[in-house]
N, C-alpha and C positions, 0 to 999 in steps of 0.2 A: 303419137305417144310412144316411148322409149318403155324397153323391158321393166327398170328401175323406176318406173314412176309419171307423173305427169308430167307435161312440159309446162312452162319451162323447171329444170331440178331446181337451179340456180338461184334463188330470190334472195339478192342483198336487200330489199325491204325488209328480212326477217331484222335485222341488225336498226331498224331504225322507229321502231311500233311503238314504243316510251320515252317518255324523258328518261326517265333511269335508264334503258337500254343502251340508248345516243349517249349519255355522259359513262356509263360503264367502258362501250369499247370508242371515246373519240380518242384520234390520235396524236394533237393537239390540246393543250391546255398550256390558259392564262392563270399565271402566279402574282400574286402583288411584287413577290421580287424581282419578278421581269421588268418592272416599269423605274424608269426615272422622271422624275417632274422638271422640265425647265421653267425657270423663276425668272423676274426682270425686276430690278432693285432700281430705281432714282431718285437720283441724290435731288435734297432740295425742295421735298415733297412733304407736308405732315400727313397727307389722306392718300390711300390707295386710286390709280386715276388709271379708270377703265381703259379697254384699248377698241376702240369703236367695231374694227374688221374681225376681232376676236371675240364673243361675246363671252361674257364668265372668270377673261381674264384680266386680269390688272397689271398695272406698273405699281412696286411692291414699296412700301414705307419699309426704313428695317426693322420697327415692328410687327409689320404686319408679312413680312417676310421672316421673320423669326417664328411668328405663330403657325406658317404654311409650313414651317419645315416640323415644327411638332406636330400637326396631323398627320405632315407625310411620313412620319416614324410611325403614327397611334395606325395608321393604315397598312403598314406591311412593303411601302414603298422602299426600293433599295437604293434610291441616291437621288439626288439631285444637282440640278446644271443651273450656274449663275450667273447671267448677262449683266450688267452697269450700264446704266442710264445715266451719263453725267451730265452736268447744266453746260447749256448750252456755250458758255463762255468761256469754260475749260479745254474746250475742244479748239488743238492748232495742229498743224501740218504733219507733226510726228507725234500725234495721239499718247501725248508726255502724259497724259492724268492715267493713262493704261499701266504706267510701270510706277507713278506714284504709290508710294505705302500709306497713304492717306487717299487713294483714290477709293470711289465710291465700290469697286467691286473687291478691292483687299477689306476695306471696313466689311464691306455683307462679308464674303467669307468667315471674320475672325468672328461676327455675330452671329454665325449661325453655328459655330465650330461652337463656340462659347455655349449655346443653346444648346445644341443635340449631340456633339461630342462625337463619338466613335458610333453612334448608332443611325447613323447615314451618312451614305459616300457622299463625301461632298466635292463636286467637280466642278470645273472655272471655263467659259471660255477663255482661251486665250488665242488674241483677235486684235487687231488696232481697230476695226472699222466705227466699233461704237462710241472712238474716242478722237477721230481727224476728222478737220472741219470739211475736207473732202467724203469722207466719207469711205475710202477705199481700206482694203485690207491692210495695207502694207504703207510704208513712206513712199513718195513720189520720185524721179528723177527730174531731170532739168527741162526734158519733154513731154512732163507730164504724165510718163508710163509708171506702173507700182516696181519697185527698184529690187527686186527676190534678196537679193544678197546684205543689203542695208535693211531691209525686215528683219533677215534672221539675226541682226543683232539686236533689234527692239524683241524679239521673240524670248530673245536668251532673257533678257532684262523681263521682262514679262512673267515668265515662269517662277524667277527666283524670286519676287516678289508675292506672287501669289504662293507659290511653299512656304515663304515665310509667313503669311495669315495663315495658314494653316490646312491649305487646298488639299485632300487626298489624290486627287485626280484632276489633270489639266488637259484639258481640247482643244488644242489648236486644230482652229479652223480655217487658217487664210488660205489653204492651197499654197504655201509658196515651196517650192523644192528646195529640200534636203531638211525643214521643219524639223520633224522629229527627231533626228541625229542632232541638230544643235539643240533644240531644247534638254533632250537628254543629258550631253555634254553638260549644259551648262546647269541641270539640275544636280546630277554627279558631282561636279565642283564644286557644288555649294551646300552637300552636305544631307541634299534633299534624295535619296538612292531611294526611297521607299516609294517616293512619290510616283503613284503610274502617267502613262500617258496612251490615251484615248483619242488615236488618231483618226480624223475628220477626211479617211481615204479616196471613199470616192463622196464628192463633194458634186453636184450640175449644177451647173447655170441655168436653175429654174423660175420659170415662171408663176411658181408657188411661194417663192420667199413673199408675196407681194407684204399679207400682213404684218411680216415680223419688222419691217420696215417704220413701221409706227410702234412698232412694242420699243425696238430702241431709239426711238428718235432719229433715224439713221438722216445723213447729212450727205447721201452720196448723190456725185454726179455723173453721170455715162453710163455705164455697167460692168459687170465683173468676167465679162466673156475671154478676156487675155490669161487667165488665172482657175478659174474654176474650168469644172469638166464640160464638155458636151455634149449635151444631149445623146445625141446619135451614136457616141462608142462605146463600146464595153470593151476590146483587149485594152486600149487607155486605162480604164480601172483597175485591171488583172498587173495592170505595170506598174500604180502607182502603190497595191497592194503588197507586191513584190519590193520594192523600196520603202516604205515603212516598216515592213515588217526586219529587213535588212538594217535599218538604221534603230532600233531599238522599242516598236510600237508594242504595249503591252494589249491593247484592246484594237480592233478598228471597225470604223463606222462606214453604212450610208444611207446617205443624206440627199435629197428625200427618198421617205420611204416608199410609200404605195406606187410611185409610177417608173420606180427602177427596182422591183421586186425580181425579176431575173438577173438584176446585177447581184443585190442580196443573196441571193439562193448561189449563184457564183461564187462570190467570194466565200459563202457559208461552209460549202464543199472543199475550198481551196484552203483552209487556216487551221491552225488546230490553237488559234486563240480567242477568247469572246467576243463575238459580232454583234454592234450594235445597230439598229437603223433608228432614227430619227422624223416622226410620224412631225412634218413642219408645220407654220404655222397657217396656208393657203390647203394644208388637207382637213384641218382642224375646220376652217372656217366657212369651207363647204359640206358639211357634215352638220353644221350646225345653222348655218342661213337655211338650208333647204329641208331641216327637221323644223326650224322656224316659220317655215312656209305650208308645212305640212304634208310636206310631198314625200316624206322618208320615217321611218321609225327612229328615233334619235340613239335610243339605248342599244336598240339591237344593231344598228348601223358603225355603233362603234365598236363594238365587241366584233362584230365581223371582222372590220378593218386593221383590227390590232390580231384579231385573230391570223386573217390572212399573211400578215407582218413576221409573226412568230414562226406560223406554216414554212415561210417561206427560209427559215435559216434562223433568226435573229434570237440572240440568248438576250438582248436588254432591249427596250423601247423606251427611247425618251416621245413624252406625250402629255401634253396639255390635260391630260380627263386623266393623269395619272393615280392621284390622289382619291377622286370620284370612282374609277372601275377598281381600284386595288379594296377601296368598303365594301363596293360589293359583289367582289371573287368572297 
């Protein structure tokens, strides 16, 4: 025993005896403005058509992707991100219906801009993969490798196409170098300066996209391991952060979230611009088979999750339970 008192003096359980206490001094807190909902619109569909590995989520009609974007305003949600599903027939080698003004993801855009107007950010991927019959991010070369330099002219095409539906925010996501600079450029030229761009920095070649692979119908053969990051590096990411931010990146993201939470917290410390991470669709769907199973708390498993995300750096979370935790913050 000390002059001063019992041992031990020190009790941080004092800080934890009530709920009120715990919400009084956490140091951490979730805002419904933190979250952005990713959506999946295809074309071709009159009824919303579940996505089996994702439970809860749908492939969107555009009205029923009109009505998701007015809760996600009645909710407090601050943006949302919009993939295209196009029929299967539209899809050829240079993923032509991506840069179409009649493609199925400028129509969602102009329908949603149409519906909620300026009261949620409305962000696009911009991406070939959900529109080549391959399936890769980018055009092909003669040996079959994704060709960087022949992307970034679909990229350019890409972006002015979606500013023109009326995209606030466009995400290129293919990993291809120097991305950002040409889509900027070519946003700049055409008028579109307002428009930000949400660059998809560090990007892995994870073994969690499995689901999202059905959410867009995706067509791919091989894998994206020449293009996206690798697992195993982190100065890689600090480099490729350092280059978008250099070529004009107004936001940057990674992608996924939960199992590169020290890349997050890295780049968090390294930017003095908004960092997003990206909670994907294989952390979503383990989260939700294994609440399905019974072996997890579903609600408190995701508040954790997103919590720890937040914890870790991240000013926005794109997230499936977007719409659902932002009711009830």
């Amino acid at each position: 025993m000390t002059e001063y008192g019992s041992f031990p003096g020190a009790r941080p359980r004092r800080l934890r005896t009530t709920p009120a206490m715990r919400r009084m001094v956490a140091e951490t807190r979730l805002h419904p403005a933190d979250l952005i909902l990713p959506a999946f619109v295809r074309e071709g569909i009159t009824e919303p058509v579940p996505i089996q590995a994702m439970p809860g989520v749908a492939q969107h009609t555009l009205d029923t992707l009109r009505k998701a974007a007015v809760e996600a305003v009645g909710a407090g949600v601050a943006g949302i991100m919009l993939f295209g599903v196009p029929e299967d027939e539209k899809k050829d080698a240079a993923g032509t219906a991506g840069t179409d003004p009649d493609g199925i993801l400028q129509v969602a855009i102009r329908a949603v801009r149409e519906e909620v107007g300026d009261d949620l950010v409305i962000m696009s991927d911009l991406c070939l993969d959900e529109y080549t019959d391959h399936g890769h991010c980018g055009v092909l070369d003669a040996d079959g490798r994704v060709d960087n330099d022949a992307t970034l002219e679909r990229y350019a095409e890409m972006a002015q196409v979606q500013a023109d539906a009326g995209v606030h925010v466009v995400g290129p996501s293919g990993m291809m170098d120097g991305q950002v600079g040409v889509i900027r450029d070519a946003l700049d030229q055409t008028g579109h300066e307002d428009v930000s761009i949400l660059a998809y920095t560090a990007k892995y070649s994870s073994a969690f996209y499995g689901p999202f692979r059905e959410a867009v119908g995706s067509s791919l053969r091989g894998d994206r391991k020449t293009y996206q990051q690798d697992p195993a590096n982190t100065r890689e990411s600090m480099r490729e952060l350092a280059l978008d931010l250099a070529e004009g990146a107004d936001m940057v993201m990674v992608k996924p979230a939960g199992p590169y939470l020290d890349i997050l917290a890295k780049v968090a410390e390294s930017v003095d611009v908004p960092v997003a991470a990206y909670q994907i669709s294989g952390e979503y769907a383990m989260v939700e088979a294994a609440a399905e199973k019974g072996w997890i708390d579903r609600d408190r498993a995701i508040l954790e999750t997103l919590t720890g995300i937040k914890r870790a750096g991240a000013n926005m979370i794109l997230t499936y339970w977007a719409t659902e935790v932002a009711r009830g913050l």
